[in-house]
One Martini backbone bead per residue (centre of mass of N, CA, C, O) as a GRO file, in nm:
protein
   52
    1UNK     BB    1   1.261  -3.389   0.841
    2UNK     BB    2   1.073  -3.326   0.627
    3UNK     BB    3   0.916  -3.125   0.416
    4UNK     BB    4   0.621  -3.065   0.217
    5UNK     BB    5   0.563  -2.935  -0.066
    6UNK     BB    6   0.264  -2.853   0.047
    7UNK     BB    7   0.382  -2.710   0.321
    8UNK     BB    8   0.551  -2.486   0.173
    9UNK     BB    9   0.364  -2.358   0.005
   10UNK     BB   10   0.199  -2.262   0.216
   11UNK     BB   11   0.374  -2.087   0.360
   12UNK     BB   12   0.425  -1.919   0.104
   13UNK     BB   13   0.163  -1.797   0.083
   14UNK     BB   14   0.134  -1.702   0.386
   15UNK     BB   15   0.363  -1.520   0.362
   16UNK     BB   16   0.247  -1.330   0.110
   17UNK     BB   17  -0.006  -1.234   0.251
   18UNK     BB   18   0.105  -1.105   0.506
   19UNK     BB   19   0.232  -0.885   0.326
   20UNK     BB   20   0.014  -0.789   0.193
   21UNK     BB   21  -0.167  -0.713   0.455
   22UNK     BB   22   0.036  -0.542   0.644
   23UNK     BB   23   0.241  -0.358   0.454
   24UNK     BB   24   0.168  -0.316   0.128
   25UNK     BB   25  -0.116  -0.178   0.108
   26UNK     BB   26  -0.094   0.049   0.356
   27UNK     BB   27   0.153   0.179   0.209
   28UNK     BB   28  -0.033   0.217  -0.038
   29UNK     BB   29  -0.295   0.355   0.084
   30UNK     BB   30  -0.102   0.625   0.179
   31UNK     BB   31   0.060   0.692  -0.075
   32UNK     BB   32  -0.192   0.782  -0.227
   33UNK     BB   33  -0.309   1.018  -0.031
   34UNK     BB   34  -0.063   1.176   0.006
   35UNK     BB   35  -0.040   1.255  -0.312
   36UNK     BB   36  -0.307   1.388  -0.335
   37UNK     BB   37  -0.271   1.564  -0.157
   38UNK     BB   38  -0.005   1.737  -0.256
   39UNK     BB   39  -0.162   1.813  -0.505
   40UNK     BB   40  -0.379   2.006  -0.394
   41UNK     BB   41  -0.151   2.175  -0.247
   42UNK     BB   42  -0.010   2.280  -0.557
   43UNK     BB   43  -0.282   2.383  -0.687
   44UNK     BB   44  -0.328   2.605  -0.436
   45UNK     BB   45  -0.100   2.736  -0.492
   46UNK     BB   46  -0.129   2.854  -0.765
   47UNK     BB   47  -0.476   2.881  -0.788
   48UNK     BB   48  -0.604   2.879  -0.531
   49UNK     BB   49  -0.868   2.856  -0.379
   50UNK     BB   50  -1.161   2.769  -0.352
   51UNK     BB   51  -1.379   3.062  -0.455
   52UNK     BB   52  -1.174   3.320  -0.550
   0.00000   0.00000   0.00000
């Protein structure tokens, strides 16, 4: 028996939110925070840190 077109859209949709909420996001998330460190940290190894 097969499945229905509208069961399999589900299933399809269901599985592109749970890429996107558990792998995308976190992932997309973490290497944005990571890319701004470490840019402000190769900004103070040129320019010295704030205050000086």
């Amino acid at each position: 028996m097969e499945a229905s077109p509208e069961t399999s859209s589900k299933r399809q949709e269901l599985t592109a939110f749970l890429l996107l909420t558990v792998a995308l996001f976190p992932i997309l998330a973490v290497s944005i925070v990571v890319s701004y460190g470490f840019a402000v940290w190769i900004w103070q190894m040129l320019n010295g840190p704030p205050g000086s």
